[in-house]
ROMI-267600 format. One record per residue: residue in one letter; y, x, z of N, C-alpha, C in turn; residue number from 1. Coordinates in pm, 1 decimal, padded with zeros to 6 digits. Each point is the difference from the previous one (the first is absolute). Last residue first. Example, Ala and Ser with C-alpha at 12.3 -4.5 7.8 and 13.67 -1.06 7.14 Angstrom:
# residues 2
+------+----------+----------+----------+----------+----------+----------+----------+----------+----------+-----+
| type |      n.y |      n.x |      n.z |     ca.y |     ca.x |     ca.z |      c.y |      c.x |      c.z | seq |
+------+----------+----------+----------+----------+----------+----------+----------+----------+----------+-----+
|    S | -00225.0 |  01285.0 |  00708.0 |  00119.0 |  00082.0 |  00006.0 |  00109.0 | -00077.0 |  00073.0 |   2 |
|    A | -00572.0 |  00029.0 | -00007.0 |  00119.0 | -00089.0 |  00000.0 |  00120.0 |  00090.0 |  00000.0 |   1 |
+------+----------+----------+----------+----------+----------+----------+----------+----------+----------+-----+
***
This chain:
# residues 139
+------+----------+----------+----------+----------+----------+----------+----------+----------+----------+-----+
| type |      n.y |      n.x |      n.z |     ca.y |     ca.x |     ca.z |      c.y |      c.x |      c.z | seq |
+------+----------+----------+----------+----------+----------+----------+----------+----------+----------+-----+
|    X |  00942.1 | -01060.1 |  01960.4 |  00086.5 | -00149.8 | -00001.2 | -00090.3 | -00120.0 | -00019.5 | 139 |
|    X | -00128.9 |  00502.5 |  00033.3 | -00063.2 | -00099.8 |  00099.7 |  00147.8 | -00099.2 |  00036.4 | 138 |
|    X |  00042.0 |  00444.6 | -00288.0 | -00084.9 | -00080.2 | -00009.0 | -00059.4 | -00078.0 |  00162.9 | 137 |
|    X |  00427.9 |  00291.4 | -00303.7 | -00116.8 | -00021.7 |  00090.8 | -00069.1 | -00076.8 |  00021.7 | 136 |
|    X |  00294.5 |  00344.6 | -00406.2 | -00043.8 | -00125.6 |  00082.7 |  00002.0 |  00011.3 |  00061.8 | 135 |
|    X |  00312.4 |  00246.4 | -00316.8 | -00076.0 | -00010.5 |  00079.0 | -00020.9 | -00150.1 |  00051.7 | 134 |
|    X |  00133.1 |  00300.1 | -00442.7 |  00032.4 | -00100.3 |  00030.1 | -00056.4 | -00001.6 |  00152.5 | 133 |
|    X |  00109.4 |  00112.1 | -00624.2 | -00030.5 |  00030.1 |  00170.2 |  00052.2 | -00016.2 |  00086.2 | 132 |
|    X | -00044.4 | -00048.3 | -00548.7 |  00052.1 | -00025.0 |  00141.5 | -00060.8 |  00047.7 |  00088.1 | 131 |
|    X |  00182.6 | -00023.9 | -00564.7 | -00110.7 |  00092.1 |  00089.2 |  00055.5 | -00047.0 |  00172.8 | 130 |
|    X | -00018.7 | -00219.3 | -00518.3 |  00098.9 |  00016.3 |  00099.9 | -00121.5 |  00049.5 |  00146.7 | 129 |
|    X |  00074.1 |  00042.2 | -00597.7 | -00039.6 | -00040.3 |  00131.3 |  00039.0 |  00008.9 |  00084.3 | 128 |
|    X |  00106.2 | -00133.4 | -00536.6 |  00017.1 |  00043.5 |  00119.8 | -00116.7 | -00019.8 |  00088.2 | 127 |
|    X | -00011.0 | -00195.4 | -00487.6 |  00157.9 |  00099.6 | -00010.9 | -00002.3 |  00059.5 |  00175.4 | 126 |
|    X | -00379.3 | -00267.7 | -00096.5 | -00002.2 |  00066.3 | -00092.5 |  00104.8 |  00110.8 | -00008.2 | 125 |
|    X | -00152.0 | -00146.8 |  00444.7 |  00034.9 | -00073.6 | -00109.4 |  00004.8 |  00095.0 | -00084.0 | 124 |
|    X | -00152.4 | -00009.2 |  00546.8 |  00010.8 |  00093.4 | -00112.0 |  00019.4 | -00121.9 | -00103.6 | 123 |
|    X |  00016.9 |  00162.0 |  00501.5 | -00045.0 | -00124.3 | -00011.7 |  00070.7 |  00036.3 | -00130.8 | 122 |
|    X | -00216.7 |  00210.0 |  00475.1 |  00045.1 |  00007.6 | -00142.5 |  00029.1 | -00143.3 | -00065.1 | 121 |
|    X | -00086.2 |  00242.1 |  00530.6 | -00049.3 | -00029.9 | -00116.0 |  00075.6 |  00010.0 | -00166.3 | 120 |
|    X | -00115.6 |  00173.7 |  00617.3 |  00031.7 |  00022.6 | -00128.2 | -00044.5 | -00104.7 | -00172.9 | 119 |
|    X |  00023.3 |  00023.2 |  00622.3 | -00032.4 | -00047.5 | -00085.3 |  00042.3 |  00080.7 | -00140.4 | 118 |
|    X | -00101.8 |  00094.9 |  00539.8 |  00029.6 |  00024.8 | -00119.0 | -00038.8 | -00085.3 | -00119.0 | 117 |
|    X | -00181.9 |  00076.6 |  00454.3 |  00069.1 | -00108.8 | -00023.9 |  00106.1 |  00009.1 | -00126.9 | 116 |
|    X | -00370.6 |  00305.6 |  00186.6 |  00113.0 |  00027.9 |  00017.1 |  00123.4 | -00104.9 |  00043.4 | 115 |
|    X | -00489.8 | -00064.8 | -00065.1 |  00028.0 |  00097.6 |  00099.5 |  00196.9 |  00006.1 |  00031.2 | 114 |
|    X | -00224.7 | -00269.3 | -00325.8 | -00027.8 | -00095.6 |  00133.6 |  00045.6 |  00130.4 |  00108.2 | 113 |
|    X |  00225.6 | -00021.7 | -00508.0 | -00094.0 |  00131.1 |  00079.3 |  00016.4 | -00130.0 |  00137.6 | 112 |
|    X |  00056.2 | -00172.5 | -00542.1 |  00030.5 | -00011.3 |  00143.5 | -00052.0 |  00081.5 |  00082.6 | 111 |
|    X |  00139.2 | -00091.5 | -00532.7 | -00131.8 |  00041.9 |  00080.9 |  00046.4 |  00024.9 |  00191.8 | 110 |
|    X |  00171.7 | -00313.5 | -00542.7 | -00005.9 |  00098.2 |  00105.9 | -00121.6 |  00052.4 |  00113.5 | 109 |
|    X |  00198.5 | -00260.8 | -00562.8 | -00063.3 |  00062.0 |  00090.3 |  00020.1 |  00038.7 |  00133.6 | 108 |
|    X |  00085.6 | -00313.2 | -00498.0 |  00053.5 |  00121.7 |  00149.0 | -00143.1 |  00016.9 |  00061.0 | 107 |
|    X |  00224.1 | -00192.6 | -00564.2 | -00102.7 | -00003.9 |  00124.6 |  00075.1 |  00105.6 |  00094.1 | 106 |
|    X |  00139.9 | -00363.6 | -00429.5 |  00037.7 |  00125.5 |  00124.7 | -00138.0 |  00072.5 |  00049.5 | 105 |
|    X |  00325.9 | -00346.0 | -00437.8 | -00135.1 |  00056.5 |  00077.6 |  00029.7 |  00132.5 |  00095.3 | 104 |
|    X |  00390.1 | -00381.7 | -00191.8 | -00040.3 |  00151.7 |  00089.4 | -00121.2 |  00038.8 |  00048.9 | 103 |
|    X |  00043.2 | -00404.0 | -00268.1 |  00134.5 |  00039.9 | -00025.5 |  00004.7 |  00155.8 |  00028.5 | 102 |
|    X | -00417.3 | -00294.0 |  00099.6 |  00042.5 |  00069.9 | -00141.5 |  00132.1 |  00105.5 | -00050.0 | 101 |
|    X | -00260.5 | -00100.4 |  00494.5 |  00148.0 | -00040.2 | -00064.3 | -00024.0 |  00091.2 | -00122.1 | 100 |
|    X | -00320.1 |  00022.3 |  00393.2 | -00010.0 | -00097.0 | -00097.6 |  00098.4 | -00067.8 | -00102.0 |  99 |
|    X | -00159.8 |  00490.4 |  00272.2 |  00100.2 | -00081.6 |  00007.5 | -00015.7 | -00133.8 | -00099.1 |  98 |
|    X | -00333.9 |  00320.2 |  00337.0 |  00040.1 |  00032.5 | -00166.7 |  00065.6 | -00122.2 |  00006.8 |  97 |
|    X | -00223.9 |  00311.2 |  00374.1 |  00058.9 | -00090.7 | -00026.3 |  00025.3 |  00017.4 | -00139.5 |  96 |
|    X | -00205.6 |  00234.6 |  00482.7 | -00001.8 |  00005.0 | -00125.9 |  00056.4 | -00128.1 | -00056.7 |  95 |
|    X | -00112.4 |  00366.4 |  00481.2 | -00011.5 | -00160.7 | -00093.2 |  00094.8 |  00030.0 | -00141.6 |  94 |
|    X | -00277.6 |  00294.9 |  00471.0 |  00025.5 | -00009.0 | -00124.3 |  00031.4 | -00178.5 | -00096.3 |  93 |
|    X | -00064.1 |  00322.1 |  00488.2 |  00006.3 | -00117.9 | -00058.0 |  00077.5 | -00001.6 | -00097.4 |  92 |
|    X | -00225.7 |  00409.3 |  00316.8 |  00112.0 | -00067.6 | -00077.0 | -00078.0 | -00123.3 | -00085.3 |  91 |
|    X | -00254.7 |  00312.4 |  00359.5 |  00156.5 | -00081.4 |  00018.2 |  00103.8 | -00041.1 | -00076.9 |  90 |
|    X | -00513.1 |  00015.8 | -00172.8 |  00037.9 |  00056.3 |  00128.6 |  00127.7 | -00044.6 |  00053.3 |  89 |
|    X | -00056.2 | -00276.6 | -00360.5 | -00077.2 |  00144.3 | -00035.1 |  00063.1 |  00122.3 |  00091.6 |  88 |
|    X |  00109.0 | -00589.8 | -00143.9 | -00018.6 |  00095.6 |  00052.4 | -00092.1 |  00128.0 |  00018.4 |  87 |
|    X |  00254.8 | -00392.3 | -00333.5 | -00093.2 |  00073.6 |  00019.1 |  00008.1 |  00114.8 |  00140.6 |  86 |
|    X |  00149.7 | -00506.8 | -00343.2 |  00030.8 |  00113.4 |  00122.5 | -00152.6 |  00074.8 |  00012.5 |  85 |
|    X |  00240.3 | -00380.3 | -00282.7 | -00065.9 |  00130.5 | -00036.9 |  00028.0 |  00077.5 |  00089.7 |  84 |
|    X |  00184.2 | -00451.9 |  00035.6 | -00142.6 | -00035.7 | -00078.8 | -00082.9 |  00159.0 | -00029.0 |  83 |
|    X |  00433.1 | -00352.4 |  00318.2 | -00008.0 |  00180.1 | -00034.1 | -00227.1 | -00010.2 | -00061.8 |  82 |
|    X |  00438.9 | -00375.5 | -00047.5 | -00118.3 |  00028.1 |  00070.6 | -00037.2 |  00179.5 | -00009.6 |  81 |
|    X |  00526.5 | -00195.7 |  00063.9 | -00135.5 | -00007.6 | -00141.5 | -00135.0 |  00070.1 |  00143.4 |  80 |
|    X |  00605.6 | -00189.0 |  00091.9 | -00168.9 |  00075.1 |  00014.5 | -00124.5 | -00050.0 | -00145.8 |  79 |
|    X |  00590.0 | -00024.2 |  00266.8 | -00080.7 | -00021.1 | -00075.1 | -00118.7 |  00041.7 |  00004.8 |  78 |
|    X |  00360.2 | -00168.0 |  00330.7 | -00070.8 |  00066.3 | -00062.2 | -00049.9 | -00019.0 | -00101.6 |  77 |
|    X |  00511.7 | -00103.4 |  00041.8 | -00137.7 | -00063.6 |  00060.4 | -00088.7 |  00088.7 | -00064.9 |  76 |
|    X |  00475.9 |  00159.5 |  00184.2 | -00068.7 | -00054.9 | -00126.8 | -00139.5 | -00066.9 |  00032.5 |  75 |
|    X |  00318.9 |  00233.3 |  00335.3 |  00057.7 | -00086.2 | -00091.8 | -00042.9 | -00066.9 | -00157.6 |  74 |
|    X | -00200.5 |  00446.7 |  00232.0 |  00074.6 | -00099.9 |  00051.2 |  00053.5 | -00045.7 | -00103.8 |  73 |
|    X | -00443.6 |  00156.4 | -00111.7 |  00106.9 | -00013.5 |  00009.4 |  00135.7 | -00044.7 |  00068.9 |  72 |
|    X | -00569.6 |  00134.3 | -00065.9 |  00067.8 | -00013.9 |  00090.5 |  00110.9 |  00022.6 |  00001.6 |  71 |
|    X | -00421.7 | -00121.6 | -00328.0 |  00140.5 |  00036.2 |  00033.5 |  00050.9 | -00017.2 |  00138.3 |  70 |
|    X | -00544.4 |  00016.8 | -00150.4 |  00137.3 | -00070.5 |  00063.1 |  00076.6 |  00040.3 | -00035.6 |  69 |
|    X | -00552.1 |  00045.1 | -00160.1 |  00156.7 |  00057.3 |  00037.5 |  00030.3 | -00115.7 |  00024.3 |  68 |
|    X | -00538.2 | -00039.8 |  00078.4 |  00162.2 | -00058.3 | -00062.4 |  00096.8 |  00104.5 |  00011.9 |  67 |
|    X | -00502.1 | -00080.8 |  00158.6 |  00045.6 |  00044.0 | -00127.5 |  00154.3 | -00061.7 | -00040.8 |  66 |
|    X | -00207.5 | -00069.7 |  00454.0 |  00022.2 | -00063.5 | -00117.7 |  00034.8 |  00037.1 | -00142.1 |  65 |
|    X | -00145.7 |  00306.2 |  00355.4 | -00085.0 | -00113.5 |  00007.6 |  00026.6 | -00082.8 | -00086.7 |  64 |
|    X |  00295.9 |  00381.1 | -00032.4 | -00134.3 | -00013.9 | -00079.5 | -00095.7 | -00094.7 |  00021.7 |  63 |
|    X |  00558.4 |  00025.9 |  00019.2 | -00129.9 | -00061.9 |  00049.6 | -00143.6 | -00021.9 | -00031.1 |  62 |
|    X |  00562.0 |  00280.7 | -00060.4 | -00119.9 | -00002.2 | -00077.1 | -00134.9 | -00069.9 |  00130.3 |  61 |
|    X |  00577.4 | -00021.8 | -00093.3 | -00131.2 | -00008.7 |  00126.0 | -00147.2 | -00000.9 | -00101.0 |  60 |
|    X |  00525.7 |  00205.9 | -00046.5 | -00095.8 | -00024.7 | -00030.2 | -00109.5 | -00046.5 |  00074.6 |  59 |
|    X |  00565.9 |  00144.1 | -00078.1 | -00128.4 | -00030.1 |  00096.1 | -00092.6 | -00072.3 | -00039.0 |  58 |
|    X |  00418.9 |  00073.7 | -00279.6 | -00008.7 |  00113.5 |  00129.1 | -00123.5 |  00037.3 |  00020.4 |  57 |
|    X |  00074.9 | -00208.2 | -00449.5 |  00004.3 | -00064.2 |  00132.1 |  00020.4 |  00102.0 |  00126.4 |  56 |
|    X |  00130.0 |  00067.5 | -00544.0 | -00118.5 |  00034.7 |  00139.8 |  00004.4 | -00085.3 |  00086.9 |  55 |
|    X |  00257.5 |  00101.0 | -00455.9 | -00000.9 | -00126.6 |  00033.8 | -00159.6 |  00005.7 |  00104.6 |  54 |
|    X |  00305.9 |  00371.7 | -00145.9 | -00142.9 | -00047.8 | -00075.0 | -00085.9 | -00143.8 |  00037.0 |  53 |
|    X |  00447.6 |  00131.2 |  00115.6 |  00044.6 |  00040.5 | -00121.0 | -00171.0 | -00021.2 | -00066.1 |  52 |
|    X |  00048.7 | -00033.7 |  00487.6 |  00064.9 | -00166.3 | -00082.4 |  00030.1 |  00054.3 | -00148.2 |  51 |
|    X | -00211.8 |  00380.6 |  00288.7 | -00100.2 | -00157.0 | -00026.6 |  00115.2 | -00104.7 | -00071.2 |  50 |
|    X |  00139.4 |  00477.7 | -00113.8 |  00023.6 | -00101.9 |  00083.4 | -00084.9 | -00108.1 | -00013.3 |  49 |
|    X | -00014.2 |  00537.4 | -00193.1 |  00061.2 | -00151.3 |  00000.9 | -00027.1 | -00063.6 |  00103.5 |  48 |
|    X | -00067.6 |  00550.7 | -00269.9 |  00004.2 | -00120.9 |  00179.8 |  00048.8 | -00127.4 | -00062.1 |  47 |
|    X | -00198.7 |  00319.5 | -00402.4 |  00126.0 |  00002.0 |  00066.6 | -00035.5 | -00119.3 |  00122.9 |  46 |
|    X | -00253.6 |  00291.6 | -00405.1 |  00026.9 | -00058.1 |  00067.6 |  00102.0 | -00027.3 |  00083.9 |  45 |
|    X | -00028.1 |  00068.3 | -00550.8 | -00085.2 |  00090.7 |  00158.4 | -00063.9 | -00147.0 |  00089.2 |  44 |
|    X |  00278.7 | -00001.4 | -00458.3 |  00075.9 | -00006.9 |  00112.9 | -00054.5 |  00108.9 |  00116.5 |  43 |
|    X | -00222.8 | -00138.4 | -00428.4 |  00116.0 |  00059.1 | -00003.0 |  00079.9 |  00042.3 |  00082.4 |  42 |
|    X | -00441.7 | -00290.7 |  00070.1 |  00029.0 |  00105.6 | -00105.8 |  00089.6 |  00122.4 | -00033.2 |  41 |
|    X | -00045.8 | -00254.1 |  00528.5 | -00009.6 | -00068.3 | -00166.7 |  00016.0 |  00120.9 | -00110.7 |  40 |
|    X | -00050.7 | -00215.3 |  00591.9 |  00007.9 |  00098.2 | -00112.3 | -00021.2 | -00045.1 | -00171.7 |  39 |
|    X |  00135.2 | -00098.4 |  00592.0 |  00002.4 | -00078.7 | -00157.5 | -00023.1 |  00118.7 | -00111.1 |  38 |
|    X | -00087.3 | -00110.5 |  00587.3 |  00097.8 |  00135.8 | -00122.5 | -00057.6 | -00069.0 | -00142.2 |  37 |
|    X |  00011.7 | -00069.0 |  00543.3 | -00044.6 | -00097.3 | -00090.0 |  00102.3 |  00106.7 | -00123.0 |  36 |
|    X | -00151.7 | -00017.3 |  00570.8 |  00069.6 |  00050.5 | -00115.2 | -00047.8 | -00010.3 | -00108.7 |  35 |
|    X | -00103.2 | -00233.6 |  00432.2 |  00120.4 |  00065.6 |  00013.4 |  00072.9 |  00082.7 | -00112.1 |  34 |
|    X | -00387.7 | -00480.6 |  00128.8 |  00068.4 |  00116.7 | -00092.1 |  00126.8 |  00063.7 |  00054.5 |  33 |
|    X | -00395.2 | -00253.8 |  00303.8 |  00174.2 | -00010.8 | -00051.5 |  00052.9 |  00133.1 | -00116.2 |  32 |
|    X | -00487.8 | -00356.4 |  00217.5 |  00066.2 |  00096.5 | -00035.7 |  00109.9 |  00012.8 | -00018.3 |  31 |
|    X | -00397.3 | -00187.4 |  00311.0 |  00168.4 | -00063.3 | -00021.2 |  00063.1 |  00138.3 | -00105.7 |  30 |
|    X | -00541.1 | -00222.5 |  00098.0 |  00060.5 |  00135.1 | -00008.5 |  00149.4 | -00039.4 | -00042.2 |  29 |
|    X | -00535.1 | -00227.0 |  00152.9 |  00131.5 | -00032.5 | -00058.2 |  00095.0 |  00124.9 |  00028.9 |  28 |
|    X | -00545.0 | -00018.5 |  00004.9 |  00095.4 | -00015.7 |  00048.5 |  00121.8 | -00051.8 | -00079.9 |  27 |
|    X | -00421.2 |  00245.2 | -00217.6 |  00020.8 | -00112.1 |  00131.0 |  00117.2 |  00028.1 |  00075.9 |  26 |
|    X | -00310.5 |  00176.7 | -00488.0 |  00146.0 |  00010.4 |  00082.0 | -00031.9 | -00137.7 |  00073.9 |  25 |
|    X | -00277.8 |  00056.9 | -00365.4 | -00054.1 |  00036.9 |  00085.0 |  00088.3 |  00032.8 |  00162.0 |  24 |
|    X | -00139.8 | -00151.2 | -00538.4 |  00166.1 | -00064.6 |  00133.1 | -00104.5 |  00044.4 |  00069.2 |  23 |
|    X | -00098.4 |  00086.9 | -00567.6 | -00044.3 |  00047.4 |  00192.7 |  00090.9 | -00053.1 |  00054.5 |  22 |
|    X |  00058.9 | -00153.3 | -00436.6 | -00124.1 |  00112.8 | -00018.7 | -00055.5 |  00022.7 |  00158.3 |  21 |
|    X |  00349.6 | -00384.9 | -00236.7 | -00010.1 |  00103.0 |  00069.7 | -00158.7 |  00047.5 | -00068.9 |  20 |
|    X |  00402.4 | -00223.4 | -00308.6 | -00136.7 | -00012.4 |  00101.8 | -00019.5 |  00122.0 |  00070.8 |  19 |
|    X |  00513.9 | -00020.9 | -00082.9 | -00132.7 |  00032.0 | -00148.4 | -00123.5 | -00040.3 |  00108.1 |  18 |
|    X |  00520.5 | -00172.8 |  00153.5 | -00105.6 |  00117.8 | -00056.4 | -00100.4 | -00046.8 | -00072.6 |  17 |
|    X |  00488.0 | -00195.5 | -00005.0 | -00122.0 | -00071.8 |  00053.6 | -00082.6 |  00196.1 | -00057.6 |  16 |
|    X |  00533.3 | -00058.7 |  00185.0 | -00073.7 |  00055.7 | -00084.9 | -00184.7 | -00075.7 |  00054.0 |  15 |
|    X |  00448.5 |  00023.0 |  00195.7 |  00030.2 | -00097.7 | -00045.6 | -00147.0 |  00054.2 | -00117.0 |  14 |
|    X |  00084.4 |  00312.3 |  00355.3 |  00018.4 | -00120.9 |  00043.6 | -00017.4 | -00132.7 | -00084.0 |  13 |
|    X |  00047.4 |  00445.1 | -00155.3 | -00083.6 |  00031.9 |  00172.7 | -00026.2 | -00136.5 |  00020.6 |  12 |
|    X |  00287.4 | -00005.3 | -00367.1 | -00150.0 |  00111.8 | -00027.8 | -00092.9 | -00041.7 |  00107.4 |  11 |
|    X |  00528.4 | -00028.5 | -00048.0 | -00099.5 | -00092.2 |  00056.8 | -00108.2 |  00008.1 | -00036.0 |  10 |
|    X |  00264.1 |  00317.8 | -00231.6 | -00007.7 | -00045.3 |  00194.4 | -00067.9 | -00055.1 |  00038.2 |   9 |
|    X |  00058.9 | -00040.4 | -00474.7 | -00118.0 |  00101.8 |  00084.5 |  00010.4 |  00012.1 |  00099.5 |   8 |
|    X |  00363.3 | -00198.9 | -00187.8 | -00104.0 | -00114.1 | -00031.4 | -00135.2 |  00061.4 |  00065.6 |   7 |
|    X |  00342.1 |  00269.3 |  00004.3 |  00041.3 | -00111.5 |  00092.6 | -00112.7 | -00096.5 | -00006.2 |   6 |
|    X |  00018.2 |  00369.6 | -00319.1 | -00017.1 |  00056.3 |  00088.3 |  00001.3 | -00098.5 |  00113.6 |   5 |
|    X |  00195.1 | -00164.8 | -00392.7 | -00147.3 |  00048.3 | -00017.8 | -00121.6 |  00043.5 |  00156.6 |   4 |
|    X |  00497.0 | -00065.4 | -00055.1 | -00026.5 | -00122.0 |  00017.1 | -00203.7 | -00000.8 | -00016.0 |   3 |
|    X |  00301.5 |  00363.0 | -00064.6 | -00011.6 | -00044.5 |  00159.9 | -00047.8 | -00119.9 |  00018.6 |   2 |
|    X |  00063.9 |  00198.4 | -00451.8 | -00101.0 |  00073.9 |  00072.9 | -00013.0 | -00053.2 |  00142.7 |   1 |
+------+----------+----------+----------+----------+----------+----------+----------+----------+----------+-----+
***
């Protein structure tokens, strides 16, 4: 199951999205997950650890360049183009679907421009992994 759930971590980051529909988001935004809960059939849910869901800490979402980042110490970034974004008043909406036969995926999250709040998801057949998270924006 952890190895499942690990392969979905990287969701946020290592994942090509679905064509867009609207990019309407500007700027660049430094996010940092703070709580990350694993849920599943039998079990519920339960807290875990970005290195148990294989998270990056820090996130640079760059809507001019449509791109995530990893922002890892000690690892080199990684990044995918960001392809399904949507903004709709103050939240920014994106979207994703995983290209690994092995572990199909998709995620999600929605970003408050007011609050700086992030919340997303990132879902497989056997688990999801529920996060949240705060930004800011003008990196």
């Amino acid at each position: 199951m952890r190895s499942i759930i690990s392969k979905a971590g990287l969701g946020l980051i290592c994942l090509l999205a679905a064509p867009a529909t609207v990019s309407a988001a500007e700027g660049t935004y430094l996010c940092a997950f703070t709580d990350v809960y694993e849920c599943t059939e039998v079990a519920g849910c339960k807290r875990v650890s970005l290195d148990f869901a294989n998270l990056a800490p820090v996130l640079k979402l760059d809507f001019d360049k449509d791109r995530i980042t990893s922002d890892d110490i000690g690892s080199e970034p990684r990044g995918v183009d960001l392809k399904n974004v949507l903004q709709k008043g103050d939240i920014i909406l994106l979207h994703g679907l995983g290209d690994n036969d092995e572990s199909p995926r998709s995620w999600s999250a929605a970003i408050s421009t007011k609050t700086g709040k992030i919340r997303g998801g990132i879902t497989t057949g056997d688990a999801t992994l529920s996060l949240t998270g705060d930004c800011v924006d003008g990196f």
